[in-house]
ZAGU-262119 format. One record per atom (N, C-alpha, C): residue number from 0; atom name; x, y, z. Coordinates in Angstrom, 1 decimal, decimal comma. Example, Ala and Ser with C-alpha at 12.3 -4.5 7.8 and 13.67 -1.06 7.14 Angstrom:
2
<atom num="0" atomo="N" east="13,2" north="-5,7" up="7,8"/>
<atom num="0" atomo="CA" east="12,3" north="-4,5" up="7,8"/>
<atom num="0" atomo="C" east="13,2" north="-3,3" up="7,8"/>
<atom num="1" atomo="N" east="12,8" north="-2,2" up="7,1"/>
<atom num="1" atomo="CA" east="13,7" north="-1,1" up="7,1"/>
<atom num="1" atomo="C" east="12,9" north="0,0" up="7,9"/>
This chain:
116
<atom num="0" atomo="N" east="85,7" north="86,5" up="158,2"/>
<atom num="0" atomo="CA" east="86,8" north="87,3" up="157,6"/>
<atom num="0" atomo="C" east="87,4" north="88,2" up="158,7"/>
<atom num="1" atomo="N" east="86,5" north="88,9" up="159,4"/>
<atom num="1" atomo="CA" east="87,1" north="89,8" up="160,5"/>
<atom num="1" atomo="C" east="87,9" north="89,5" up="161,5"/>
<atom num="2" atomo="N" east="87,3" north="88,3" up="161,6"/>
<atom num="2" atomo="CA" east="88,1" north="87,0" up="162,6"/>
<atom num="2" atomo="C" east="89,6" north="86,9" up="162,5"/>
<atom num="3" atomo="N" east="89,9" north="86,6" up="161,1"/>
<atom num="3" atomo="CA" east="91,2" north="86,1" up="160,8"/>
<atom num="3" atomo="C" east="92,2" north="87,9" up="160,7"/>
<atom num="4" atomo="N" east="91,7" north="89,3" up="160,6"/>
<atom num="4" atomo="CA" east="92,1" north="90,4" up="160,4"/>
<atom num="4" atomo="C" east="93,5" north="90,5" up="161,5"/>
<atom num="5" atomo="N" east="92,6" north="90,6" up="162,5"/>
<atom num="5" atomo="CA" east="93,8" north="90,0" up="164,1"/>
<atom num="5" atomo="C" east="94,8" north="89,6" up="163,9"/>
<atom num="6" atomo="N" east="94,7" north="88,4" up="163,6"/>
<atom num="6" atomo="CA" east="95,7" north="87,3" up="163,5"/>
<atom num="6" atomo="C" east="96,5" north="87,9" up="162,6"/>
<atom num="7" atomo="N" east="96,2" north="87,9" up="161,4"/>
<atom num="7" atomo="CA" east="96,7" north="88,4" up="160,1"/>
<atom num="7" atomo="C" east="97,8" north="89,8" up="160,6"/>
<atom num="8" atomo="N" east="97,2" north="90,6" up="161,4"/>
<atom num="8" atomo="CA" east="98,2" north="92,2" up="161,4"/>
<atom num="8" atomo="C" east="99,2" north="91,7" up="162,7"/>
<atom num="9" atomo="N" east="99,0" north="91,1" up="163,5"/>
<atom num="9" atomo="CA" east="99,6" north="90,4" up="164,3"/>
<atom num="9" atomo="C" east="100,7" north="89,9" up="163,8"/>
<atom num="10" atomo="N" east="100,5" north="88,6" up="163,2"/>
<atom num="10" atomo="CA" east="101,8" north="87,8" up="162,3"/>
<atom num="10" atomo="C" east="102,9" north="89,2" up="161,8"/>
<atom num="11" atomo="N" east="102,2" north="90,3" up="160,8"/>
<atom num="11" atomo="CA" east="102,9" north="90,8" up="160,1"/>
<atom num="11" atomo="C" east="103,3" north="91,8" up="161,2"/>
<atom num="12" atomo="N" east="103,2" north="92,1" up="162,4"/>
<atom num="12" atomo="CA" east="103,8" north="93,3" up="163,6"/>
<atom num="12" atomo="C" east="104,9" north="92,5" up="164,1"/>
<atom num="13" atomo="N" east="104,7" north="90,9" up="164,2"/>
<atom num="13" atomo="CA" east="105,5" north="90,2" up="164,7"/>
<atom num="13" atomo="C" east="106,7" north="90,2" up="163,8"/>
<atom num="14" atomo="N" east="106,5" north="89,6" up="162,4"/>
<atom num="14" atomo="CA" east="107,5" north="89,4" up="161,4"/>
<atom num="14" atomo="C" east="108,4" north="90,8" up="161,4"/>
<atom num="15" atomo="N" east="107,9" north="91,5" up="160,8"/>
<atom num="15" atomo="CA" east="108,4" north="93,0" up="160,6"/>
<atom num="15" atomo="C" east="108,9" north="94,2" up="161,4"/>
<atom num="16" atomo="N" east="108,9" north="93,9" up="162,7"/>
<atom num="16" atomo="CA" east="109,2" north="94,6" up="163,8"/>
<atom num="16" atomo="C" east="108,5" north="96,4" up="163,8"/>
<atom num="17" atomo="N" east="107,2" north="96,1" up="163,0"/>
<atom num="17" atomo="CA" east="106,6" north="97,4" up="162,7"/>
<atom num="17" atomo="C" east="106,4" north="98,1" up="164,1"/>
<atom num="18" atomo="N" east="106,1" north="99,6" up="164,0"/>
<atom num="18" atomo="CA" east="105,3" north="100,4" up="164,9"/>
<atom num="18" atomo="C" east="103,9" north="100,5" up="164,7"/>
<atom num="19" atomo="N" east="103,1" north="101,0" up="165,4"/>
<atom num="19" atomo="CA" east="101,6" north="101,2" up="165,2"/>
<atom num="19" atomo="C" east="101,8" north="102,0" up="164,1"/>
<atom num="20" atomo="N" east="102,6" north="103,2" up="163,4"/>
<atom num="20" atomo="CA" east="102,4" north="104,2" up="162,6"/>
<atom num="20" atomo="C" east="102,8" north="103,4" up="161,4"/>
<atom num="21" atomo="N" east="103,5" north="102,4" up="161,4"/>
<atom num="21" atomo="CA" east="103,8" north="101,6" up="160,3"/>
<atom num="21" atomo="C" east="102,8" north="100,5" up="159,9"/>
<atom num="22" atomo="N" east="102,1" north="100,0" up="160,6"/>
<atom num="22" atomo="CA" east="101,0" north="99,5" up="160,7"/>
<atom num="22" atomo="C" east="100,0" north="100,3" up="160,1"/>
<atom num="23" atomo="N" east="99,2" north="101,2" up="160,7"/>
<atom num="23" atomo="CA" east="98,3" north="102,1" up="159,8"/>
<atom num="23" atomo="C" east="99,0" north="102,4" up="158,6"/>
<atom num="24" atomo="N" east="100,0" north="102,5" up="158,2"/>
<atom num="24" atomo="CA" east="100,2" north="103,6" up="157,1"/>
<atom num="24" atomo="C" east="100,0" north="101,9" up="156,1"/>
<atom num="25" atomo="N" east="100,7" north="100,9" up="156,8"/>
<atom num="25" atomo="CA" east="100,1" north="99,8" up="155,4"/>
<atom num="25" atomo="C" east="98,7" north="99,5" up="155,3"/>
<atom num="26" atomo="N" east="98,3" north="99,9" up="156,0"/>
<atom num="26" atomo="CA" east="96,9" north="99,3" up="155,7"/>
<atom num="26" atomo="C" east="96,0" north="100,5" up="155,0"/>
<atom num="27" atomo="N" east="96,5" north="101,6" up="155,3"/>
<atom num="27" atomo="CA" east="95,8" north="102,6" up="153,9"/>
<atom num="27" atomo="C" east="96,3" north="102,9" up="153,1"/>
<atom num="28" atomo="N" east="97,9" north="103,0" up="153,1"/>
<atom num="28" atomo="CA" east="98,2" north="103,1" up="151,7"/>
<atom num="28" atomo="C" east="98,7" north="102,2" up="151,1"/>
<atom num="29" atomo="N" east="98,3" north="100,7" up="151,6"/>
<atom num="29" atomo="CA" east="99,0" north="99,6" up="150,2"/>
<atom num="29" atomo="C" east="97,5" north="99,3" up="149,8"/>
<atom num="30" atomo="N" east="97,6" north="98,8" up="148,6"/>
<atom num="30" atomo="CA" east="96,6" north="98,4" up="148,5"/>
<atom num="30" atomo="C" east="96,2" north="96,7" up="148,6"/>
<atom num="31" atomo="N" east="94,9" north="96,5" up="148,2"/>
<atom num="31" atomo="CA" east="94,7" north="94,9" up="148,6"/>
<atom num="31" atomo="C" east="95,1" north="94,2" up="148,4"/>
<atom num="32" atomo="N" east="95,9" north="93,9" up="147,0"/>
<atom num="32" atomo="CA" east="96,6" north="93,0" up="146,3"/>
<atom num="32" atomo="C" east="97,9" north="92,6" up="147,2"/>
<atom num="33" atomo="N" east="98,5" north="94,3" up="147,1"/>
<atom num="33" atomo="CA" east="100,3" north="94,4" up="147,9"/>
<atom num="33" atomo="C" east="99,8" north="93,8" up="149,4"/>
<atom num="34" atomo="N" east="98,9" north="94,4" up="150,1"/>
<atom num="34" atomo="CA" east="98,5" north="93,5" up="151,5"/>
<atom num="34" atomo="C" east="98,6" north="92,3" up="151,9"/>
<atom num="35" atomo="N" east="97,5" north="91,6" up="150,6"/>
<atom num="35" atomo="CA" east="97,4" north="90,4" up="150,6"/>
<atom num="35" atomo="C" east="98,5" north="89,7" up="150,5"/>
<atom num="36" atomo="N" east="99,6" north="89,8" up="149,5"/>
<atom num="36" atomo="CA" east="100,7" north="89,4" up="149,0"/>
<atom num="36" atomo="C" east="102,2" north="89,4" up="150,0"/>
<atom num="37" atomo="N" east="102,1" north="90,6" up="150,6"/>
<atom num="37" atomo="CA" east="102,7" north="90,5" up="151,8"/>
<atom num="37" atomo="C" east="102,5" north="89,7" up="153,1"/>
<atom num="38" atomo="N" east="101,0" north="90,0" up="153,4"/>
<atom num="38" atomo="CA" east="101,0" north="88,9" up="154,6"/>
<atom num="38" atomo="C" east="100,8" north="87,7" up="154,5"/>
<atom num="39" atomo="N" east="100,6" north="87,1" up="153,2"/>
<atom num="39" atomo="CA" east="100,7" north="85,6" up="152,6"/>
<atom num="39" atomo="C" east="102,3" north="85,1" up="152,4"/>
<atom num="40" atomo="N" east="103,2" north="86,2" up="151,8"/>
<atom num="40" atomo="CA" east="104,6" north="85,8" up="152,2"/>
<atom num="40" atomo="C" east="105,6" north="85,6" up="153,8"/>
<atom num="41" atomo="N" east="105,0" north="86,8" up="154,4"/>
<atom num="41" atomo="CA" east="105,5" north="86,2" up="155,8"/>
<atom num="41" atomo="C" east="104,7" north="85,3" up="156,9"/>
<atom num="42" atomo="N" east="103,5" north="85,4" up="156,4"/>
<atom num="42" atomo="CA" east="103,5" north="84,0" up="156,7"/>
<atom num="42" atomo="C" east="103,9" north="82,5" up="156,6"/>
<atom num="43" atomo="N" east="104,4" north="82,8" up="155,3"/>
<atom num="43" atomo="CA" east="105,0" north="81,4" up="154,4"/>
<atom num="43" atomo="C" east="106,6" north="81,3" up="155,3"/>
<atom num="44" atomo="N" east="106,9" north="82,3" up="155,3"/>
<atom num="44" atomo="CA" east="108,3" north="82,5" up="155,7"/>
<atom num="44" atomo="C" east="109,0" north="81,7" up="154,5"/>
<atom num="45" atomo="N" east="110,1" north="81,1" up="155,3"/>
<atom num="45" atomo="CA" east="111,5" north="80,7" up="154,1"/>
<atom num="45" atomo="C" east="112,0" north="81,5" up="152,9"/>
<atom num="46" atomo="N" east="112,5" north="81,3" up="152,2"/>
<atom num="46" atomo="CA" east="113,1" north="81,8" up="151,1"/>
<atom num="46" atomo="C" east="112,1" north="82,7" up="150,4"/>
<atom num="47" atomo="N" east="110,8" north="82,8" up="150,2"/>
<atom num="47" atomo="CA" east="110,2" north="83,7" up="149,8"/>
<atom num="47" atomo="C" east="109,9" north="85,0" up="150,5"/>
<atom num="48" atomo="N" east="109,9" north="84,8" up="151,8"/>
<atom num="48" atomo="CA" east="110,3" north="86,3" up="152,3"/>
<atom num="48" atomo="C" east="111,5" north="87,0" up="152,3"/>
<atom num="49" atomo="N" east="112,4" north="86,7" up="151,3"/>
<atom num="49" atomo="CA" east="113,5" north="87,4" up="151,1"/>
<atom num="49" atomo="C" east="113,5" north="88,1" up="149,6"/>
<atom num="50" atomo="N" east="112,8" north="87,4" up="148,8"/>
<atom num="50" atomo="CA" east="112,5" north="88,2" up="147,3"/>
<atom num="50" atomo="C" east="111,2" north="89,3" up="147,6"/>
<atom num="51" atomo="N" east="112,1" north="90,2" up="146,4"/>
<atom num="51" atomo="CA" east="111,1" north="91,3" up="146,6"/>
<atom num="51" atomo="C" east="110,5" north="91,1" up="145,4"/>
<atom num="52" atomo="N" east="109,0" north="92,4" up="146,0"/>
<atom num="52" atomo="CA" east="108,0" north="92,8" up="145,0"/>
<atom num="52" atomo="C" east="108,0" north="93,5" up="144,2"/>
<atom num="53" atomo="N" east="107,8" north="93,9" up="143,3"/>
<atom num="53" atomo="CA" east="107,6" north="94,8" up="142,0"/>
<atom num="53" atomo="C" east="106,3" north="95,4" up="142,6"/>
<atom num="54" atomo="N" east="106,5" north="96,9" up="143,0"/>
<atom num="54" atomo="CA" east="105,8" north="97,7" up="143,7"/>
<atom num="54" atomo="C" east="105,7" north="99,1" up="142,8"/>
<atom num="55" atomo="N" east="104,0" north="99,9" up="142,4"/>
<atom num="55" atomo="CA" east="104,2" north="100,7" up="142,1"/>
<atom num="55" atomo="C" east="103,8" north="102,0" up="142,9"/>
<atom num="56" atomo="N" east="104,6" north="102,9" up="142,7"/>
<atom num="56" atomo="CA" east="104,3" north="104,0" up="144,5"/>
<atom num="56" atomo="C" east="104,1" north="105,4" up="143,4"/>
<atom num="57" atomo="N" east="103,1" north="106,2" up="144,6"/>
<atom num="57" atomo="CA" east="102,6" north="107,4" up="144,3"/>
<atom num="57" atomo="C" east="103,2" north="108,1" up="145,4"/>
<atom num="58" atomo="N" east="103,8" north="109,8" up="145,2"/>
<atom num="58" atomo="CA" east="104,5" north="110,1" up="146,3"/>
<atom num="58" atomo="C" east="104,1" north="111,7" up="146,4"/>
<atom num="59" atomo="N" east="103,8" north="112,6" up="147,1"/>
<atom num="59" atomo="CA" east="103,1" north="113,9" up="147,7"/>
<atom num="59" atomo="C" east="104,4" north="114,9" up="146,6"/>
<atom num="60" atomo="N" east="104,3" north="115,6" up="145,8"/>
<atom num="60" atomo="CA" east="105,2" north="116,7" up="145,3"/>
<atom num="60" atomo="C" east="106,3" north="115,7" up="144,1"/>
<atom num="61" atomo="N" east="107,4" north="116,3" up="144,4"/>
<atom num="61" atomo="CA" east="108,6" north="115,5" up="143,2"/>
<atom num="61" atomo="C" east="109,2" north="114,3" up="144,2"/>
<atom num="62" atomo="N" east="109,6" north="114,0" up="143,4"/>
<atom num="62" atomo="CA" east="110,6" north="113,1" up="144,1"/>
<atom num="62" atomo="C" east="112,1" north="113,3" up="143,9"/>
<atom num="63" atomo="N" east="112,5" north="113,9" up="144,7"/>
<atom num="63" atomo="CA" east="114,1" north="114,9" up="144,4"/>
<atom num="63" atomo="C" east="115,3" north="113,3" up="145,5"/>
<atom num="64" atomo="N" east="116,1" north="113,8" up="145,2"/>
<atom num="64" atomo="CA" east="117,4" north="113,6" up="145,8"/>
<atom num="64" atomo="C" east="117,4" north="112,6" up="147,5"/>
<atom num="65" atomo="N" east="116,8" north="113,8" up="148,3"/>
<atom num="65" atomo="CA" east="116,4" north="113,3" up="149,6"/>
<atom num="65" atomo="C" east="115,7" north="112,6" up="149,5"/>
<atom num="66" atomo="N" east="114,5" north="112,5" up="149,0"/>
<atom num="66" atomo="CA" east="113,1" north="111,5" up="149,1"/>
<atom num="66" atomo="C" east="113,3" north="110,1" up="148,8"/>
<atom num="67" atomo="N" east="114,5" north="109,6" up="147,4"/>
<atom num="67" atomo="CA" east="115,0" north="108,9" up="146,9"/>
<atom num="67" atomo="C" east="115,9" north="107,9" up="148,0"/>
<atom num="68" atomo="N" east="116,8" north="108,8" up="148,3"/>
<atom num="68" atomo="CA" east="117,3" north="108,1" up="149,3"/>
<atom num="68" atomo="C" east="117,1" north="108,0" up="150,7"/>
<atom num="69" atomo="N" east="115,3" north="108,2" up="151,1"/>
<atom num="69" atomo="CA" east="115,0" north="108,2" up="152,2"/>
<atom num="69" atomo="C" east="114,0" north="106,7" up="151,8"/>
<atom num="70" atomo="N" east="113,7" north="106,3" up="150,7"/>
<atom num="70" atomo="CA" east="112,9" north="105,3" up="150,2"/>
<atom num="70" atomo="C" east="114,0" north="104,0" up="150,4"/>
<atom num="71" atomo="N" east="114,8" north="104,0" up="149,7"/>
<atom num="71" atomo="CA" east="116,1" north="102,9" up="149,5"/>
<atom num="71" atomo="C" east="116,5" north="102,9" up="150,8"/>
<atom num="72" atomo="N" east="116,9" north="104,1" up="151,9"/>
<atom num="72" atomo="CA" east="116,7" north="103,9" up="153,4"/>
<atom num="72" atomo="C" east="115,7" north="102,5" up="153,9"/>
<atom num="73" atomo="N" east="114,6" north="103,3" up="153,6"/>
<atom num="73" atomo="CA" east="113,2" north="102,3" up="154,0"/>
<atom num="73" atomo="C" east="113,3" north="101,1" up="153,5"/>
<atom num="74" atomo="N" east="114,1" north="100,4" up="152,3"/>
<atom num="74" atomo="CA" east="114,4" north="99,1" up="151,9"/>
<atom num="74" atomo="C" east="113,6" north="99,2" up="150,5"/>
<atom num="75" atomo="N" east="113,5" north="100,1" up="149,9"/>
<atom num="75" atomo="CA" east="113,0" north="100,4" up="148,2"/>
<atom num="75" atomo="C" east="114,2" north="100,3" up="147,3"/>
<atom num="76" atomo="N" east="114,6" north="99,7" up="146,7"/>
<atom num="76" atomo="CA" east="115,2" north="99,1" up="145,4"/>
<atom num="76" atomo="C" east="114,7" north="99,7" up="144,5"/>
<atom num="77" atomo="N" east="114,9" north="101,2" up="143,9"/>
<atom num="77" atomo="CA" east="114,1" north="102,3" up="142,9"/>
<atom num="77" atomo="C" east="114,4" north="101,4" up="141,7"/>
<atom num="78" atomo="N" east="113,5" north="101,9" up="140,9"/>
<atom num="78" atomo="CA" east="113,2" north="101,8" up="139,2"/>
<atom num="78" atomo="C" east="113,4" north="103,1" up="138,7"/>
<atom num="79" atomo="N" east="112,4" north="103,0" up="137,9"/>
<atom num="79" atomo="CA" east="111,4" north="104,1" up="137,0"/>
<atom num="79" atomo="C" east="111,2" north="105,1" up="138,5"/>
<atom num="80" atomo="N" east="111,3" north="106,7" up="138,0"/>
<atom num="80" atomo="CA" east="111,5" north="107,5" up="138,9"/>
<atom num="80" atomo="C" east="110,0" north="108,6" up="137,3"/>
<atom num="81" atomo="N" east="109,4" north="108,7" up="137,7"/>
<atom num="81" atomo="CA" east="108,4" north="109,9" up="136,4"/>
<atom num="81" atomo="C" east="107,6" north="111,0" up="137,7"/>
<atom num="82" atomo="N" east="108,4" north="111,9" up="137,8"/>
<atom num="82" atomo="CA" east="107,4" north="113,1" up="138,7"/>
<atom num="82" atomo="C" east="106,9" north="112,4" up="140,4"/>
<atom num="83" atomo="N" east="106,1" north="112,2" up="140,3"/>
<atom num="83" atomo="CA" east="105,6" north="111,9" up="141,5"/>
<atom num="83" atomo="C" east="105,1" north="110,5" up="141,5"/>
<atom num="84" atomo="N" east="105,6" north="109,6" up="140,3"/>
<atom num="84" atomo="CA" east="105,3" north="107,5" up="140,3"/>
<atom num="84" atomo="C" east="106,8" north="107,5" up="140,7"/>
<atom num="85" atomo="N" east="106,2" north="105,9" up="141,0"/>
<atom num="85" atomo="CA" east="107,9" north="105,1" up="141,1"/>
<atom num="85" atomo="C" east="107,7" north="103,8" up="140,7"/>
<atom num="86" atomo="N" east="108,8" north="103,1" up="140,5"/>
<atom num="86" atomo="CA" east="108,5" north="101,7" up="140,5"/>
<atom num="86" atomo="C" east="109,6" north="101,0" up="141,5"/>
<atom num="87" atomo="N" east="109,3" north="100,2" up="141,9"/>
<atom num="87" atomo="CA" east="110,7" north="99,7" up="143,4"/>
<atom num="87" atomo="C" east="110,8" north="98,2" up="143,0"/>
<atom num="88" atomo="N" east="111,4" north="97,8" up="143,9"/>
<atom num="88" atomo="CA" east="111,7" north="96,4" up="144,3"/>
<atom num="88" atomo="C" east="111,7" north="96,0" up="145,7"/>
<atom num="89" atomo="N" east="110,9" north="95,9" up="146,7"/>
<atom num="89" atomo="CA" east="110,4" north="96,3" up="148,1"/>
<atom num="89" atomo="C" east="110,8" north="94,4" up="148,6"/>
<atom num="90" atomo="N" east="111,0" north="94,7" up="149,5"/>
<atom num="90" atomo="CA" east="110,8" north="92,9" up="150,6"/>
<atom num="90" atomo="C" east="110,0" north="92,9" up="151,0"/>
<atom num="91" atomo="N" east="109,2" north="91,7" up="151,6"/>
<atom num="91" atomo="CA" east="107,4" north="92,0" up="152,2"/>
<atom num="91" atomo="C" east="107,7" north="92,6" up="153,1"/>
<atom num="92" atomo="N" east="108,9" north="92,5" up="154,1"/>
<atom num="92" atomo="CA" east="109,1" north="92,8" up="155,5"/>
<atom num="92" atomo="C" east="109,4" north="94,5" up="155,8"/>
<atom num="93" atomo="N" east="110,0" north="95,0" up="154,1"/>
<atom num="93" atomo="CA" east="110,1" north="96,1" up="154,6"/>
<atom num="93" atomo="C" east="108,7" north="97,2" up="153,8"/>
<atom num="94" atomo="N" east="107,8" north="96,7" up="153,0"/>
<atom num="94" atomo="CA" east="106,6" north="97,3" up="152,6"/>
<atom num="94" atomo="C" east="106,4" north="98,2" up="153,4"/>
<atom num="95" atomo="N" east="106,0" north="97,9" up="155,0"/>
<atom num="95" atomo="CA" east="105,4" north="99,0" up="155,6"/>
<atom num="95" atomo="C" east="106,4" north="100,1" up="155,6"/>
<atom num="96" atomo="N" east="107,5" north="99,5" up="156,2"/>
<atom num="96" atomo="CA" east="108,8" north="100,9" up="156,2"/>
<atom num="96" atomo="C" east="108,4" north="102,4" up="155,2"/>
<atom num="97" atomo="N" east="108,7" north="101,8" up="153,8"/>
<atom num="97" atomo="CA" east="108,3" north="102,8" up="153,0"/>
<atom num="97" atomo="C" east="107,3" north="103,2" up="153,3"/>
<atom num="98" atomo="N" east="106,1" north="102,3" up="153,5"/>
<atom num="98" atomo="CA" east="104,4" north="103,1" up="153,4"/>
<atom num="98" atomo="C" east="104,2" north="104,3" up="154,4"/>
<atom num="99" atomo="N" east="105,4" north="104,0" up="155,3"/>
<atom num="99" atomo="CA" east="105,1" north="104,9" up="156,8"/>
<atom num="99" atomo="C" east="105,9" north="106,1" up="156,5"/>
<atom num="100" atomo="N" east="106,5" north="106,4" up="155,3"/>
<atom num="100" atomo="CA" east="107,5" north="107,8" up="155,2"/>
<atom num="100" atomo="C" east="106,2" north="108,4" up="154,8"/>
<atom num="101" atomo="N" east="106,0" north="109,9" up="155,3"/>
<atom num="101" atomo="CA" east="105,1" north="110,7" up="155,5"/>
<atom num="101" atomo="C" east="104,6" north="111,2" up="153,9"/>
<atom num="102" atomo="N" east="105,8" north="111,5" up="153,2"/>
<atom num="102" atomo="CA" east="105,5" north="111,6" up="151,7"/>
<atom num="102" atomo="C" east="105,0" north="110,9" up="150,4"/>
<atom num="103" atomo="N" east="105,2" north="109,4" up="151,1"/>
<atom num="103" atomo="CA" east="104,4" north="108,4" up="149,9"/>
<atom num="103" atomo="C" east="102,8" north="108,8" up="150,4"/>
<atom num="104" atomo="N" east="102,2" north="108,6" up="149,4"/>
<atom num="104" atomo="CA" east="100,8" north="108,7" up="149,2"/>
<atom num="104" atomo="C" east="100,0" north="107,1" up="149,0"/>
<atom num="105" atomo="N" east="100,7" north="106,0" up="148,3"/>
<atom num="105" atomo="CA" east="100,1" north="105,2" up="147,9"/>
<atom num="105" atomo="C" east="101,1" north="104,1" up="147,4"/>
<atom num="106" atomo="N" east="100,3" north="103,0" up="147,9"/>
<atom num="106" atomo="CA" east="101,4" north="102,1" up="147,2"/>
<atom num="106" atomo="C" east="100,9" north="100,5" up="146,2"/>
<atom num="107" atomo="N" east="101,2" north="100,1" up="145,1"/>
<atom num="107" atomo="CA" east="100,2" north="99,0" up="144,3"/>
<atom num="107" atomo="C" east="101,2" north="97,8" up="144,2"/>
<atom num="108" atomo="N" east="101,1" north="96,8" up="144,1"/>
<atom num="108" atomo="CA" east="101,6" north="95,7" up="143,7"/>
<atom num="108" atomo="C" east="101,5" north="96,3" up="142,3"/>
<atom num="109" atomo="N" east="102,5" north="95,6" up="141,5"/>
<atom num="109" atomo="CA" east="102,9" north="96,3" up="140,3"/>
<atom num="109" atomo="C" east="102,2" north="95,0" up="139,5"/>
<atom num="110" atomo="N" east="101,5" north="95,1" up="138,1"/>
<atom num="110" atomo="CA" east="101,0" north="93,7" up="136,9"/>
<atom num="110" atomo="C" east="101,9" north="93,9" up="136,0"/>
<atom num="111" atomo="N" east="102,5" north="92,8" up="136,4"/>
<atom num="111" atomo="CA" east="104,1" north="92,3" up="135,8"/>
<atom num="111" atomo="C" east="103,0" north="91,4" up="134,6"/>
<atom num="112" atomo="N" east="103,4" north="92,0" up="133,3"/>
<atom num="112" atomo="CA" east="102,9" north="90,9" up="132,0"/>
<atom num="112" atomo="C" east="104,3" north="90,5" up="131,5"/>
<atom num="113" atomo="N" east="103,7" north="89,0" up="131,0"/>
<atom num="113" atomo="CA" east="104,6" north="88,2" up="129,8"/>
<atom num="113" atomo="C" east="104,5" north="89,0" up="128,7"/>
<atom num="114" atomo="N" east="105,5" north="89,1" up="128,2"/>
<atom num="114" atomo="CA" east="106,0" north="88,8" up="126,7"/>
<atom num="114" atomo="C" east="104,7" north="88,2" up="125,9"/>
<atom num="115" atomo="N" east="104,1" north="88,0" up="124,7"/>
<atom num="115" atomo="CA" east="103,5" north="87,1" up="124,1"/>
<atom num="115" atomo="C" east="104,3" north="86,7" up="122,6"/>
């Protein structure tokens, strides 16, 4: 498993045109699911690395004005805005972007349920 870790952050520094500081910040504040799902998409490339994720983010204080549009900057497609949650619509490519603004705290693949 540690083997393939390399390769894996590699692909996605390659795809994503990340920095080292965007790199660390995805790897501690996405979580496993969003990771995994990300670096399974750009690896796939084609047409699935162009739809986004249903991402749910935790962010340090309120989320005012500036913060909002420093997220949609980063390539966040906002939702649901409640205090300090969010819900977005993220690209794989730009996940780290957001993860690396100093004020998000956390970030989850969102569990999209059916209808029954």
């Amino acid at each position: 498993m540690k083997r393939l870790y390399w390769p894996v952050l590699l692909a996605i520094a390659l795809g994503t045109g990340c920095t080292d500081a965007e790199r660390n910040a995805f790897q501690s504040k996405c979580d496993a699911p969003l990771r995994t799902r990300v670096e399974s998409v750009l690896q796939a490339g084609g047409a699935a690395a162009t739809e986004r994720l249903d991402v749910l983010g935790k962010v340090s204080g309120l989320l005012d004005a500036e913060r909002r549009k420093m997220l949609e900057s980063a390539g966040a497609e906002l939702g649901t805005v409640n205090d300090a949650l969010f819900t977005a619509r993220i690209r794989p490519a730009d996940v780290a972007h957001v993860a690396a603004l100093d004020f998000v705290v956390s970030l989850q693949l969102a569990q999209v349920r059916e209808a029954q």
